[in-house]
Every structure is written in C-alpha cells, then in structure tokens.
N, C-alpha and C positions, 0 to 999 in steps of 0.2 A: 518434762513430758515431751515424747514427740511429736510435730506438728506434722502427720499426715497427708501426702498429697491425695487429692480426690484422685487421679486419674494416674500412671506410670507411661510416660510415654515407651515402647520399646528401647530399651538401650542397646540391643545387641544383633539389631537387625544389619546387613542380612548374614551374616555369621554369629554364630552364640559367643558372647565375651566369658572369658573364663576368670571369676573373682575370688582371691582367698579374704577372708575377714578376719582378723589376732586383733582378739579382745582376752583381757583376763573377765571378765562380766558375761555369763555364759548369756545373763538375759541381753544385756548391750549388743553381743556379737550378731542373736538371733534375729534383734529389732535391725539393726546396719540389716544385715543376712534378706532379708524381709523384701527389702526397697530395693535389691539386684534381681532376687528372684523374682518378682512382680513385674520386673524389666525385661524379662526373657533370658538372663544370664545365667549361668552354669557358678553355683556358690561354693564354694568352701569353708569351711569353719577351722581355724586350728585349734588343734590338741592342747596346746599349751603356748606360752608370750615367746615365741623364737623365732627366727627367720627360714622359711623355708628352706629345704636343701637347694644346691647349684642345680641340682640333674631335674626338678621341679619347675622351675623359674621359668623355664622358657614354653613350659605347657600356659603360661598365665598373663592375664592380659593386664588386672590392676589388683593393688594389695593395699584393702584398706584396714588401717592400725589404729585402734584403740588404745589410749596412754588415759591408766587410772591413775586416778590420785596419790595411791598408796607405791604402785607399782609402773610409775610412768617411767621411770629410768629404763628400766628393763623392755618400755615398747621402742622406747630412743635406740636402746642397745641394737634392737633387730634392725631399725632404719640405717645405723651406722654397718652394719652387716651387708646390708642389700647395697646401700651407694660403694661399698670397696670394692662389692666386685666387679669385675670387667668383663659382664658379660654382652654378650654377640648382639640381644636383643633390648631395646630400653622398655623396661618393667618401670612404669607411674607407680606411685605410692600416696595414698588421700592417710592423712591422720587424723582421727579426732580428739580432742582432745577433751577433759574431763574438766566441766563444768565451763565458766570463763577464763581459762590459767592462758593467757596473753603471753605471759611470759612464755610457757612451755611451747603453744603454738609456734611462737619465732624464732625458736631454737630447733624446734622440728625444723623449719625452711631452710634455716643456714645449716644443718643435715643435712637439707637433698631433698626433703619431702616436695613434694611436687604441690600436695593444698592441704589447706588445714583448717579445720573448723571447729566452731565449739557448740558443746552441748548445754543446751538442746539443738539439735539440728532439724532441718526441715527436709524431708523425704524428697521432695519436686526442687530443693535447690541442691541436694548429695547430685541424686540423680542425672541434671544438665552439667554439673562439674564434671562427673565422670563420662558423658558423654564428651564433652569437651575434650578431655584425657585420652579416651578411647582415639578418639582422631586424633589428635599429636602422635601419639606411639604409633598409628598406622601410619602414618605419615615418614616419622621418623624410620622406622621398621623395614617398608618398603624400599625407601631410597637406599636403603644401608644394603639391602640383599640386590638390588641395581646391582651395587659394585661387581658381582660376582656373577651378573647374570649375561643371558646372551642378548639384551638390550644394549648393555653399557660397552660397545667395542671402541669407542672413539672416547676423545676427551675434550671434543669443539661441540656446540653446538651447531647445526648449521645454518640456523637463518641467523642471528645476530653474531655468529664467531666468537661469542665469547664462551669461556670454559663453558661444560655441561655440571647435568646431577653428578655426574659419578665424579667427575674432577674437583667441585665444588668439596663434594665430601674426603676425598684424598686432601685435597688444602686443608679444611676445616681442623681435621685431625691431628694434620702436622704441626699447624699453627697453634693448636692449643697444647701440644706436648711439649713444644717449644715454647709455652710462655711457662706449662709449669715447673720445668726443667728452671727455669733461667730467672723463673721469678717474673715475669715480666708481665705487663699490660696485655690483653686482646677484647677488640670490638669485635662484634658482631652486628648488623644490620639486617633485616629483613625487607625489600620490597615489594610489596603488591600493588599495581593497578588498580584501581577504583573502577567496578563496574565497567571493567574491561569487554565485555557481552554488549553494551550497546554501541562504542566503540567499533565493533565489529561490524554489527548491524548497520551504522551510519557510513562508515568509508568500507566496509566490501571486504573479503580478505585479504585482496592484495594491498590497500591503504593499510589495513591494520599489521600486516609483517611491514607493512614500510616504518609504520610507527615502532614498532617494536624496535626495528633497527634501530629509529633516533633516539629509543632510550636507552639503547647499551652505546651510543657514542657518547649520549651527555651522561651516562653515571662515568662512563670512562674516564670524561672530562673533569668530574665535579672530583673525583679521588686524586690522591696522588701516585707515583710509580710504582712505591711499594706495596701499595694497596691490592687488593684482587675484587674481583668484580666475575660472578655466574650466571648463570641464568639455569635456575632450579626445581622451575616448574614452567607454564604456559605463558603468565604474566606476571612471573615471581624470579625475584634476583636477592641473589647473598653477596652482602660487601664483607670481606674480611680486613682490619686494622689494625695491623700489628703495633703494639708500645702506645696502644691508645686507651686513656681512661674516659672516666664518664663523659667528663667535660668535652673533653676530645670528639667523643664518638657524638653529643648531642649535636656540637659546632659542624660535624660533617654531612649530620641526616640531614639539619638544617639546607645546605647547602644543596644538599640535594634533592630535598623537596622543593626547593625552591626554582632550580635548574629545569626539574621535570615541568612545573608549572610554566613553565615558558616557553616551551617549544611549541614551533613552530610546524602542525602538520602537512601543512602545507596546501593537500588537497582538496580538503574542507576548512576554510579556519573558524566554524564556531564549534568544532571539537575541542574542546581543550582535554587535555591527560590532568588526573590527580593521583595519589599516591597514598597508600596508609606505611609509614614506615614503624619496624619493631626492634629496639635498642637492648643488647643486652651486654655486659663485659665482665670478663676476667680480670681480677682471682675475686672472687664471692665466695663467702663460704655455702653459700645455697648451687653453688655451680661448680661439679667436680668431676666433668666428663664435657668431651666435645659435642655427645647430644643434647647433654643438659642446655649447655649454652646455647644449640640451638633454638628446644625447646621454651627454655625463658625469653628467647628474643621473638618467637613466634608465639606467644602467650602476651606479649608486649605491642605484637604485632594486630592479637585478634580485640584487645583495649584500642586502639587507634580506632580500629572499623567500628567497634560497638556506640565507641562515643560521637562518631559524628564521620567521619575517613577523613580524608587529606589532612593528618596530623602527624605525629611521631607519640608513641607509646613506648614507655621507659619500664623496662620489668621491675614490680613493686619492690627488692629488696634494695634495689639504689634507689628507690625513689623513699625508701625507711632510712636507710644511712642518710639523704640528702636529710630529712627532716627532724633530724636527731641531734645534728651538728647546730 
C-alpha cells in the first residue's frame, strides 16, 4: 500500500517539470502519475514499457520507471536505452522497483539509474528525491549550455585565475573520454565552502575574494601537476585526477580538507573556512558519461552537508563495492 504524504510540497516551481512515468501496472503508473501531478508537474504516462524516442527526451525533465516482477527486464532494457544515448541534455531516471527485489534495485544503479526505490514507497520521500534530481540536471543542464553561450568567452576565471564553468567542463569531458578510451582510473572531487554567506558577512567582500583566493592557492597546492583544479560555481571548485582510484581520490580530498582547514585568513582569525567535499571515480558501472560522474560526486557532495559538512561524502556505489569486499 502507499504511504501517502499529507501535504505535496511544489516540485516544479518556478518552472513546470516535465515527468514521463513507464510502468507495465496501469494502476502503478497512475498512483507514481499522482504524487507529480499534486506537485505542480506536467505527467506523462507511457503507452507501453519502452524508451522514449531521441526527438522526445529533451522535452523532459525526469523518467520515472517501474520494473514489475514478471517484466522487469524489459524496464532495465529501456534504462540501458536512455544511458547509450549521448544526448545534449542529462535526462535523471528514479526506478522503482517491485516489491523488496535489492537485487534488481542495484543493478538498476550500476545501469545508470540515477535512484531507486522499493515498493511500497512513500509519496513525500519520491517527492524530495525528485526534487533533489530536478536540481542536479538544472545544474548540470545549465553549465553544459554555458559552453555555448555568450557568458562563457574566457576560460580563467578572474578573481582566483583558476580555470572557469566552461573550462572546467571542456577538461571534465576530455578526461573522462580518455579514461574510457584507455581503460583508465578518473577522480572526480567536488568542493563547497561551508556556509560561505556568513563568511562574507564577518570579513566584508573584499576579505571574502581574499579568502577565495587562498583557497585556489592551497587546493593548488594540496594536488599535484597533473591534477586540474576550477572553480565552478561562487564557492564551488572541481578537482579532476587522472589514473586515480578510490583509494587515491579519498587520500587527496583528505588532504585537502585538511589544507583548507588551516588557513590562515588572515584579517579576522576567528574565521576559520570548512569544507563539504563529494568523491566520485571512474569506471563504475553506475557512471557512463562525464555528467554522470559529475552528478554522483555532487550527490556525494550533498551526503557531506546533510550529515553534518566539513566531511568527505563518497558516492554510495563505492561505498557498496567497499563493503562487499
């Protein structure tokens, strides 16, 4: 049975999210169907268990898939449909899956699927997941069409000189076409500032670009040569690590959580800087695009903040491989 949220908070404010639902259970599809549209979202129901066409896909914000018991292969089939293709915009995909099947859920992941749940599910936890989702892929989304836009003329940023969005993502690209070309290792790291807003408030703006600066000297410092270091949003930086696995990439955030933790602001010193950082690496089989890898390391990233911040959050499928061994 489902467990009905009393209340929907808006999911789709302030733009309407566009959501298809593929269930083979026309009542399944309706009851999912239900908890978008009570959200303010734009629903779809498919026809039948198949992947939407290419020329569809980019009308659509998130696709969530039903996998029945009798017929869950066939919802796998369409997930493996949607992660091949190489399209423009990153389309999330929620699965749920039928009854408790644990199994079926982590085979969906190491697919692509982006979350997965079992039924019964709860209306007000679908709900915040997809909201969740909704903001990655805007996120994701928006930075990707940067490249092309007339924002992105430069490839520095100019107050700290380290690469920008748009550079950030030309690397990210390369680097992961090259690790899968070659077989090879890539980290990814996510940086955020801790409650960078008060920060601001206590040293002033120009204290706080000061600070900024000393944190793109000591990430500089904490990586090494080959490593690349951006700055991807206000108070957000991407480390790229080439030939780097888990182990690797935990020993580095390490280091650089630890680096940030000690600087010295200089103008106030009972400011101190913290950090949430978001760990994710290549080759996964849940990770088979350069956005994915973003996304799982910024899903990794947003575990850090919830549990407490100034920690490191390792996306849950290495952290399944770690506990399996």
């Amino acid at each position: 049975m489902v467990a009905w949220p009393e209340r929907n908070p808006p999911l789709a404010a302030p733009a309407q999210k566009r959501v298809l639902v593929i269930d083979e259970s026309p009542a399944n599809a309706a009851a999912l169907a239900e908890v978008f549209r009570a959200g303010g979202c734009a629903v779809e129901i498919a026809p039948d268990v198949e992947a939407p066409p290419p020329s569809s896909r980019d009308t659509l914000d998130l696709v969530v898939l039903g996998l029945g018991r009798g017929l869950g292969a066939r919802g796998l089939d369409v997930l493996r449909t949607l992660r091949a293709a190489d399209a423009p915009r990153f389309l999330p995909v929620m699965v749920v899956s039928a009854g408790d099947d644990r199994a079926q859920r982590l085979e969906a992941l190491e697919l692509g699927a982006d979350d997965a749940l079992a039924t019964p599910w709860d209306g007000a936890e679908l709900a915040a997941r997809a909201r969740r989702h909704f903001e990655v892929a805007r996120r994701l989304n928006a930075s990707a069409g940067e490249l092309d836009g007339p924002v992105a003329l430069g490839l520095t940023d100019p107050l700290t000189q380290l690469p920008n969005l748009r550079h950030f993502r030309q690397r990210l690209r390369q680097e992961f076409r090259r690790a899968q070309r070659f077989d090879d290792a890539l980290a990814l790291v996510l940086v955020d500032l801790d409650d960078f807003r008060a920060v601001n408030s206590r040293l002033g703006r120009s204290g706080a670009d000061e600070a900024l600066k000393k944190v793109a000297t000591s990430l500089l410092r904490s990586v090494r040569d080959t490593d690349f270091v951006a700055r991807y949003g206000g108070e957000e930086f991407g480390l790229l690590f080439p030939k780097t696995h888990v182990a690797g990439a935990i020993t580095s955030a390490e280091r650089v959580l630890r680096d940030l933790g000690a600087l010295d602001l200089g103008s106030n010193p009972t400011v101190r800087l913290t950090a949430s950082l978001g760990v994710s690496v290549f080759p996964n089989r849940s990770v088979v695009s350069a956005d994915h890898l973003f996304r799982t390391a910024d899903e990794a990233l947003y575990r850090a903040k919830r549990d407490g911040r100034n920690r490191i959050g390792l996306h849950h499928a290495h952290l399944l491989a770690t506990e399996s061994r």
